[in-house]
Each structure stands twice: as structure tokens, then as C-alpha cells.
MMTF fields as JSON, N, C-alpha, C and O atoms, coordinates in Angstrom:
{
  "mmtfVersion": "1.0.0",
  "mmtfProducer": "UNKNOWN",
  "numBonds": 439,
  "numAtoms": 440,
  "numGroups": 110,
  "numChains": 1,
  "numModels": 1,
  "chainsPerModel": [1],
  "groupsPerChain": [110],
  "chainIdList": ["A"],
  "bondAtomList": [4, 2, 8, 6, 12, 10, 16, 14, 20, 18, 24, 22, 28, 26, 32, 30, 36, 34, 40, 38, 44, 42, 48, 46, 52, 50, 56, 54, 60, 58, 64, 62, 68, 66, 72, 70, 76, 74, 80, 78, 84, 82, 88, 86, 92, 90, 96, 94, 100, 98, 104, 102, 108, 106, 112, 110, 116, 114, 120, 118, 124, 122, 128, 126, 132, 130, 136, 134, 140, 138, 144, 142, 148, 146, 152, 150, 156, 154, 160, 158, 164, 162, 168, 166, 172, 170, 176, 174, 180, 178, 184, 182, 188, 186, 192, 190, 196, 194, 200, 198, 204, 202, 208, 206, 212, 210, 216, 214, 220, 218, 224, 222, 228, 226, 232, 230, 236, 234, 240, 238, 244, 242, 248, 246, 252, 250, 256, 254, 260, 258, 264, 262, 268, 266, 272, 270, 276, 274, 280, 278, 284, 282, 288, 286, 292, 290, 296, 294, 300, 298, 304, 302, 308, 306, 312, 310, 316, 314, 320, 318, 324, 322, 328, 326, 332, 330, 336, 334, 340, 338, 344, 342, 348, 346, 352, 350, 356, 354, 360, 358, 364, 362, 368, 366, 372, 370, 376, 374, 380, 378, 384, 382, 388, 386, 392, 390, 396, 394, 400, 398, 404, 402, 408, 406, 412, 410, 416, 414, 420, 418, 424, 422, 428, 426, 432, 430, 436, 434],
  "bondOrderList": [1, 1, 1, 1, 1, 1, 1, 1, 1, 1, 1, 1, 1, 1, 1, 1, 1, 1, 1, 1, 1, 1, 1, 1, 1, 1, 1, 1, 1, 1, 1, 1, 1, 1, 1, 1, 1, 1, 1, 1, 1, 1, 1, 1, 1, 1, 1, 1, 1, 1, 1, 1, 1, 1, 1, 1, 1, 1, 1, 1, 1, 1, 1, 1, 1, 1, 1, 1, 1, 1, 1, 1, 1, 1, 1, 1, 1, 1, 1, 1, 1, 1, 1, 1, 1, 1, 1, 1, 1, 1, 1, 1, 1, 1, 1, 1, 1, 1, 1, 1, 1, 1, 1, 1, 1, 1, 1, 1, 1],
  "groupList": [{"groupName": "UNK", "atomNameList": ["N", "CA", "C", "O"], "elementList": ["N", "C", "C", "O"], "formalChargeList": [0, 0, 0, 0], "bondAtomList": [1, 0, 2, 1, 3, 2], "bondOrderList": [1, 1, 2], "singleLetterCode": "X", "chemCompType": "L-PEPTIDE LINKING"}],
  "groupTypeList": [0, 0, 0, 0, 0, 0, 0, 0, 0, 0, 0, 0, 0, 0, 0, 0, 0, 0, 0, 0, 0, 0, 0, 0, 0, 0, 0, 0, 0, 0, 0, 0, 0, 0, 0, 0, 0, 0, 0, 0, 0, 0, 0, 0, 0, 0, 0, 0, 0, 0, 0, 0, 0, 0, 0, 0, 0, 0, 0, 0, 0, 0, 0, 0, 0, 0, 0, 0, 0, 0, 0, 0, 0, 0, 0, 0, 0, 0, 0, 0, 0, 0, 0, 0, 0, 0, 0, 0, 0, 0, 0, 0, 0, 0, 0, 0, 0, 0, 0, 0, 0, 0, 0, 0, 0, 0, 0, 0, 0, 0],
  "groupIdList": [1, 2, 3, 4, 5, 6, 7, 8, 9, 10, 11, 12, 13, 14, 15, 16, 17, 18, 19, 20, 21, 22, 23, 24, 25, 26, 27, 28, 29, 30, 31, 32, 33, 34, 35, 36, 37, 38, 39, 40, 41, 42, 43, 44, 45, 46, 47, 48, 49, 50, 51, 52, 53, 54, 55, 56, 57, 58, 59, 60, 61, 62, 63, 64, 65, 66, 67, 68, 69, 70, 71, 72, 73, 74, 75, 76, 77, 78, 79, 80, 81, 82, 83, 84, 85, 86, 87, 88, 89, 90, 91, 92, 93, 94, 95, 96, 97, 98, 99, 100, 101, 102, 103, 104, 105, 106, 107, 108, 109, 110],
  "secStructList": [7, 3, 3, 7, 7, 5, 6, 6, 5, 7, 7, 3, 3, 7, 7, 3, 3, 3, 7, 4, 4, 4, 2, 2, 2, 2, 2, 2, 2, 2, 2, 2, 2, 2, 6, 6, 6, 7, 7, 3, 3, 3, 3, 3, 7, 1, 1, 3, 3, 3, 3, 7, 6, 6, 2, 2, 2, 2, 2, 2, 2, 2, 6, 6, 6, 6, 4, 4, 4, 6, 7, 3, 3, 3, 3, 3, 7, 7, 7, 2, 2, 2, 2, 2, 2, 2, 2, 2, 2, 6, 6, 6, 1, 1, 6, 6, 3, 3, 3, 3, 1, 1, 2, 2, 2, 2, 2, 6, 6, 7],
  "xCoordList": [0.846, 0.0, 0.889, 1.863, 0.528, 1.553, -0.138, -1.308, 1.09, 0.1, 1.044, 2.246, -0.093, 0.53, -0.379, -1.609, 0.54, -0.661, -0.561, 0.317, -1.586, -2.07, -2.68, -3.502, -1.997, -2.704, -3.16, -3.817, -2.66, -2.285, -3.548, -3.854, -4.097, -5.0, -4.577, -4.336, -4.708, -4.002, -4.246, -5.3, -3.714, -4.598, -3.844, -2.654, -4.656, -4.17, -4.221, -5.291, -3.457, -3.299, -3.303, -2.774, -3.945, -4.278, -4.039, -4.792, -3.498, -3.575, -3.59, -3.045, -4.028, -3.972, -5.547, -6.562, -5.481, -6.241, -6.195, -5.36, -6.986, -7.444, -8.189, -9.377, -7.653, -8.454, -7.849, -7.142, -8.154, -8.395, -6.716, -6.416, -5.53, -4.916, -3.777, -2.554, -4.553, -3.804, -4.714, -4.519, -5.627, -6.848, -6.267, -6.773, -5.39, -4.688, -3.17, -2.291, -3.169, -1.929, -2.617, -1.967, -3.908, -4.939, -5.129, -4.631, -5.821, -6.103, -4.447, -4.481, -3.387, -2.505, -2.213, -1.471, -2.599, -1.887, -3.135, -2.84, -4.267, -5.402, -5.446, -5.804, -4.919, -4.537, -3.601, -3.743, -2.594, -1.442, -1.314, -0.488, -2.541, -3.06, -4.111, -4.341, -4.488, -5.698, -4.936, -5.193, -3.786, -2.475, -1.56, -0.683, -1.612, -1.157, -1.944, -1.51, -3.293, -4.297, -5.07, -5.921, -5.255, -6.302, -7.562, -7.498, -8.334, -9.959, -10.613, -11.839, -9.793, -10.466, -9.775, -8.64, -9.837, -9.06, -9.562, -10.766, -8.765, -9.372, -8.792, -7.616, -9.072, -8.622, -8.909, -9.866, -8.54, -7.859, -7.677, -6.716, -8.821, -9.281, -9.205, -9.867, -8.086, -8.578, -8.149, -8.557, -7.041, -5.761, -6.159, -5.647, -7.413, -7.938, -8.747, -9.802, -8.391, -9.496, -9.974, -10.484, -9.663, -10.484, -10.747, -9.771, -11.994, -12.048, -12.701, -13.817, -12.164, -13.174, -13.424, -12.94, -14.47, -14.988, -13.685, -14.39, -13.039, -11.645, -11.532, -11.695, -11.178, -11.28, -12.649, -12.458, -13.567, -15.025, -14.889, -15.057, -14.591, -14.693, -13.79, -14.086, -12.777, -11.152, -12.2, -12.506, -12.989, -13.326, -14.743, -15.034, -15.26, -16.281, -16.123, -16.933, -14.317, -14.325, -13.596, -13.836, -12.856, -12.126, -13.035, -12.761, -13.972, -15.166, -16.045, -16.419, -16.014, -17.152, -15.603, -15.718, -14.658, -13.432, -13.39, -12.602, -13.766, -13.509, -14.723, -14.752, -15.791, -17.349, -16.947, -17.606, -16.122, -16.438, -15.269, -15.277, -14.306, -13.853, -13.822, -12.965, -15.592, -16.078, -15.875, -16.436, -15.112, -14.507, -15.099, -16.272, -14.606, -15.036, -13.759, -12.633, -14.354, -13.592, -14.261, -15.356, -13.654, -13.366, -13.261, -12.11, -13.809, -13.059, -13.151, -14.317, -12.184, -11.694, -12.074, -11.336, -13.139, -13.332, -13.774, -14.38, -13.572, -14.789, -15.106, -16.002, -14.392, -14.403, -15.783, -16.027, -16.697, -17.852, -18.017, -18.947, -17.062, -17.426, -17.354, -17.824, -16.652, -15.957, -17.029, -16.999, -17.818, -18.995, -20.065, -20.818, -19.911, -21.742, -21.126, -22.021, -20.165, -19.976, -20.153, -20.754, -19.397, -19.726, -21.108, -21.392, -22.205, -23.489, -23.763, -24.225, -23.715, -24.237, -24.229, -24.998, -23.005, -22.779, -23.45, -23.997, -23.394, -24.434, -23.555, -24.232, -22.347, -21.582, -21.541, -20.95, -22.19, -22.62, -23.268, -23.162, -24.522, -25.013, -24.9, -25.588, -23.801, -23.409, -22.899, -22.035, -23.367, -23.119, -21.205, -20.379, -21.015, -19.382, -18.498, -17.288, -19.121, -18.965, -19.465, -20.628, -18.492, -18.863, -17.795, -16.859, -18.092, -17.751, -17.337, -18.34, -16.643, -16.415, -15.528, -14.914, -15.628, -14.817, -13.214, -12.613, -13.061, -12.12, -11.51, -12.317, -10.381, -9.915, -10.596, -11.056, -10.677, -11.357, -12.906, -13.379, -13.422, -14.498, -14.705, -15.808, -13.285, -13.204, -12.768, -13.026, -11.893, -11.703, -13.271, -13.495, -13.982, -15.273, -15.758, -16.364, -15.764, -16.646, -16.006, -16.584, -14.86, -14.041, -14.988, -15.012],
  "yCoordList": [-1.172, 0.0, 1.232, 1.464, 1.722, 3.688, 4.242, 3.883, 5.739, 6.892, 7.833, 7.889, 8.404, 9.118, 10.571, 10.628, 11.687, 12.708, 12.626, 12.034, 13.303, 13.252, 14.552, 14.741, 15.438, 16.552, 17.59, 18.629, 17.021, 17.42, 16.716, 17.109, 15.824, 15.275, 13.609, 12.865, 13.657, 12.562, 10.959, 11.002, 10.087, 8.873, 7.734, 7.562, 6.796, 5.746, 4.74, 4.81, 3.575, 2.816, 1.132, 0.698, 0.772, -0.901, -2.162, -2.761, -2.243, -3.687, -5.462, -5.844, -5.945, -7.812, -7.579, -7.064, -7.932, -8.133, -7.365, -7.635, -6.537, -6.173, -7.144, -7.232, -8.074, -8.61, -8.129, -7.127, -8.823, -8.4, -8.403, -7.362, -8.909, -8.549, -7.773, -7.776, -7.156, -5.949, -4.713, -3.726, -4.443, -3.303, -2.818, -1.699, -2.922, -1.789, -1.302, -0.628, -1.84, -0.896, -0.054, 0.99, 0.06, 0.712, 1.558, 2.68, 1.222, 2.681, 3.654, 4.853, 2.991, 3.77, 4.344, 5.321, 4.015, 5.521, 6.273, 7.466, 6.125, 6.705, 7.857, 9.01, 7.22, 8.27, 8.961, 10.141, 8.673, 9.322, 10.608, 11.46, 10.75, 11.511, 12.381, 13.55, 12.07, 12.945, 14.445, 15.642, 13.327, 14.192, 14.808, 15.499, 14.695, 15.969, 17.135, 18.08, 16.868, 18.617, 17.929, 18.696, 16.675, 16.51, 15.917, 14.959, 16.047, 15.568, 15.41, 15.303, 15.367, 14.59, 13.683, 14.104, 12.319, 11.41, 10.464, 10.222, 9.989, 8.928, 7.749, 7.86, 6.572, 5.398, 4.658, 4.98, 4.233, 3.53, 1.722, 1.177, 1.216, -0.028, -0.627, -1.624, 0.156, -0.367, -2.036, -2.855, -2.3, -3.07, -4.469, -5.554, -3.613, -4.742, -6.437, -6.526, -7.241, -8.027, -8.971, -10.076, -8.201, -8.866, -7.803, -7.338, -7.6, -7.24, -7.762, -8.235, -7.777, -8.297, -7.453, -6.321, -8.037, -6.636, -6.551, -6.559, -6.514, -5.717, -4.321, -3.202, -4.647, -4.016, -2.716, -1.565, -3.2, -2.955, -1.461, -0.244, -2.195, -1.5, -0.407, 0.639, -0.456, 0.802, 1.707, 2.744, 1.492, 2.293, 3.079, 4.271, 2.388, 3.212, 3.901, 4.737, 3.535, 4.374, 5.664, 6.746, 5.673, 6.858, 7.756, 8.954, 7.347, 7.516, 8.791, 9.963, 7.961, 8.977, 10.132, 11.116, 9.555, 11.107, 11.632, 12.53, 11.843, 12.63, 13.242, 14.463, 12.564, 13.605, 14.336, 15.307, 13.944, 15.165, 16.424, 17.568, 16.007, 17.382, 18.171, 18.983, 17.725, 18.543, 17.398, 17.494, 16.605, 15.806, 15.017, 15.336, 13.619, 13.027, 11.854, 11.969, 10.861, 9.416, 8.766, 8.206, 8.901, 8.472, 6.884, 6.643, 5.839, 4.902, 4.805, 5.005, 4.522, 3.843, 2.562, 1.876, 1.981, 0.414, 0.327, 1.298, -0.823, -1.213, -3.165, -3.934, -3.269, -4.68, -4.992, -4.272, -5.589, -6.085, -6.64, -6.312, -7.351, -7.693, -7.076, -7.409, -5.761, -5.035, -3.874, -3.174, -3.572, -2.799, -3.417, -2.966, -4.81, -5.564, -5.562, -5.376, -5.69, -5.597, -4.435, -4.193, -3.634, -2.068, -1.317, -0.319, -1.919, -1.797, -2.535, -1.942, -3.782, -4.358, -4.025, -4.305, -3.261, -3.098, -1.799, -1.526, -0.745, 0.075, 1.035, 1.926, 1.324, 2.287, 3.227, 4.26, 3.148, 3.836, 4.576, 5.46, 4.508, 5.509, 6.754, 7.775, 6.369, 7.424, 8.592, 8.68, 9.998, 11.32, 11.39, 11.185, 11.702, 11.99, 10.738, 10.651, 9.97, 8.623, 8.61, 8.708, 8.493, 8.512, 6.858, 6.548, 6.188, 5.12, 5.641, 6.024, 5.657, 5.625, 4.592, 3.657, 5.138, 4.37, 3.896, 2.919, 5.472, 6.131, 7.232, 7.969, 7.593, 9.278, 10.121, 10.695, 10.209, 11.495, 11.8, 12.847, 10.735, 10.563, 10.729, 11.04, 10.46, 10.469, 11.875, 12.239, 12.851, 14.475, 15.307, 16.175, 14.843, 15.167, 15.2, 16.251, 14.236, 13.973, 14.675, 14.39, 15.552, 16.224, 17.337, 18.272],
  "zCoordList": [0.0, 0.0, 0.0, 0.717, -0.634, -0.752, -1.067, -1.203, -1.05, -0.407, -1.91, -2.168, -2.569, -3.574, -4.013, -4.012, -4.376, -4.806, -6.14, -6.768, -6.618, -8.286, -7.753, -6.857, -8.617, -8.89, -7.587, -7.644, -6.6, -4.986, -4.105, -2.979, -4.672, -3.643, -4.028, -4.978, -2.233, -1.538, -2.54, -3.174, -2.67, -3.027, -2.457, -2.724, -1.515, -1.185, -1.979, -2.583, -2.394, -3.369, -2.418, -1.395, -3.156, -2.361, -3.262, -4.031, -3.113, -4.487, -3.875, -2.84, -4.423, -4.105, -3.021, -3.492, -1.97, -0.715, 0.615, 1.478, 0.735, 2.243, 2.968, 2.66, 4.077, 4.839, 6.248, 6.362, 7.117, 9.103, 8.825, 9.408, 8.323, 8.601, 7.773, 7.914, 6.926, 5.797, 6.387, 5.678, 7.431, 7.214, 8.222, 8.289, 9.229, 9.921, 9.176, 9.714, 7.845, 7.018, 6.361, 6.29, 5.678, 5.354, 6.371, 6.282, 7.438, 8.252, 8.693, 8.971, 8.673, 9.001, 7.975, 8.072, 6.926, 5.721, 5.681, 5.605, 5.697, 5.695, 6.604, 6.361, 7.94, 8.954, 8.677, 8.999, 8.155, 7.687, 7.075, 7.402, 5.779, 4.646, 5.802, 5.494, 6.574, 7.311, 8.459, 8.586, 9.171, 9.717, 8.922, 9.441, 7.981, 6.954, 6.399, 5.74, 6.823, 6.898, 6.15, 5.698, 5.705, 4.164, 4.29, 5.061, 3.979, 4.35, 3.346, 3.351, 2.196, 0.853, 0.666, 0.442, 0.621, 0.37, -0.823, -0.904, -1.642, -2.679, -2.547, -2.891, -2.183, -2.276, -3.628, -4.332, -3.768, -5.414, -4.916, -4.372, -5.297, -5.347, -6.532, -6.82, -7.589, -9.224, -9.296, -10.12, -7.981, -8.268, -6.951, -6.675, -6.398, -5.572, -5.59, -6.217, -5.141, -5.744, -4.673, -4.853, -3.218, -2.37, -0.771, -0.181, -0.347, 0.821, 1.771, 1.557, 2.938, 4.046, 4.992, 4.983, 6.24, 6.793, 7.667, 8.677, 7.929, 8.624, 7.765, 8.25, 6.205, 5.806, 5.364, 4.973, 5.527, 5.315, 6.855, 6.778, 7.838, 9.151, 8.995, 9.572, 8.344, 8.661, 7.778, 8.367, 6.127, 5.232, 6.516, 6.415, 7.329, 7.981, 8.82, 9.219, 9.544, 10.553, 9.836, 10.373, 8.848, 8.437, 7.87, 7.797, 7.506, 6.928, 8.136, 8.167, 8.698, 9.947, 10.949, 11.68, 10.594, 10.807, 9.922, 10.218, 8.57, 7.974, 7.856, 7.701, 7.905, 7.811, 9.325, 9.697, 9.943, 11.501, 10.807, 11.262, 9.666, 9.313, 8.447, 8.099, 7.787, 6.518, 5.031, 3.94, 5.39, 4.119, 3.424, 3.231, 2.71, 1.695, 1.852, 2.337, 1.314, 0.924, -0.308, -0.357, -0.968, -2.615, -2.72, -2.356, -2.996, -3.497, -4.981, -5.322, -6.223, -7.157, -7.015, -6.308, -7.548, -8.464, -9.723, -10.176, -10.533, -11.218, -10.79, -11.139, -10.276, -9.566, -9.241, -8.273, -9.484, -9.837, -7.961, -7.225, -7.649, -6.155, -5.349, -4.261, -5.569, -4.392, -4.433, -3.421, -5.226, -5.499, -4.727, -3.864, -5.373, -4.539, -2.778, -1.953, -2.394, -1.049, -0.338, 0.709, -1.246, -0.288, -0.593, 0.07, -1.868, -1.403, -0.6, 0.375, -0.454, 1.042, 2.467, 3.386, 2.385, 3.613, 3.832, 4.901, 2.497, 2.538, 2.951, 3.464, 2.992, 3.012, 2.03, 2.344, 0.466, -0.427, -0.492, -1.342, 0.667, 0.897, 1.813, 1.832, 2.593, 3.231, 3.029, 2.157, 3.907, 3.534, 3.395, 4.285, 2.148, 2.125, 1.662, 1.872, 1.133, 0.556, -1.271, -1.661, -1.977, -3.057, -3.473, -2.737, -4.449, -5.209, -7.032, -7.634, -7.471, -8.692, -9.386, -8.872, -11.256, -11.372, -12.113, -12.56, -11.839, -12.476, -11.917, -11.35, -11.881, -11.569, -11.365, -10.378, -12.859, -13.243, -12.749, -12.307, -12.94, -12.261, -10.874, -10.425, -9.865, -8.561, -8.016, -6.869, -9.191, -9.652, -9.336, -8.492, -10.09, -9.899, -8.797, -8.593, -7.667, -7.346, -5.884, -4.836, -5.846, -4.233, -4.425, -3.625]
}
């Protein structure tokens, strides 16, 4: 996992599997990008192809710190499973939660 800017907003990068025990390297760069002043964050799931709720849980809690500092959390998919999961869990609908499936699309959506 790295932490990279594009265009000066933050993007965390995830690739292979987030499960219970990759989802506290996830919340520590997540936190990482938040202690550097930033409250728009985009995570980049293009490269992902598995999550579990370890992981499911770090995306809700960074999630509800960054709605306490005005912000937004971005994820990057088009991964067909990683979509039907995070509607299930229904984290899609949350205020400051957007899903895309592309950059540019994720550009849009700060």
C-alpha cells in the first residue's frame, strides 16, 4: 500500500487483498493523509481483488473522521465484487462517501 498525490489530492493505493490482517496498514496511511491537513481522500481499489470486513470496518471508521472534518472518501473500483460488497454493507449511501470508477471521475466527485 503507498500513499501518492495526483494533482495534490491525496490517493491511497491498495492492491492484491485487504483482509483483518492488511486493514490496519490501510487505516494507518489513511490516517497518515488525514495528519497531513487533508480531508479529501481517494482510495484507489482499481488493483484490488479482495475485501473483508476488517477491511469494510477501517473504510467506515475513516469515513465517519472525515465527515467530523467537513470531508469526503473516494473509493476507485470497477471490480464487480468489491462494489456488490460495499453496497451491502451500505456504506454507499453514506453522507461523504462517493464510489467511482475512475480518476477522473473520482476528480469530480471532491
Amino acid at each position: 500500500m503507498e500513499v501518492n498525490l495526483y494533482e495534490g489530492l491525496p490517493i491511497v493505493e491498495a492492491k492484491g487483498e485487504i483482509d483483518h490482517w492488511r486493514a490496519p496498514e490501510l487505516e494507518q496511511k489513511i490516517n497518515e493523509v488525514i495528519e497531513k491537513g487533508h480531508n479529501k481522500i481517494i482510495v484507489d481499489f482499481s488493483n484490488l481483488t479482495y475485501i473483508d470486513s476488517g477491511g469494510i470496518s477501517v473504510l467506515f471508521l475513516q469515513l465517519q473522521k472525515l465527515k467530523s472534518l467537513k470531508g469526503r472518501l473516494i473509493v476507485i473500483t470497477s471490480n464487480k465484487n468489491i462494489i456488490k460488497i460495499l453496497s451491502l454493507v451500505k456504506i454507499t449511501r453514506q453522507e461523504g462517501f462517493s464510489l467511482c470508477s475512475d480518476m477522473e471521475s473520482a476528480k469530480k466527485n471532491m
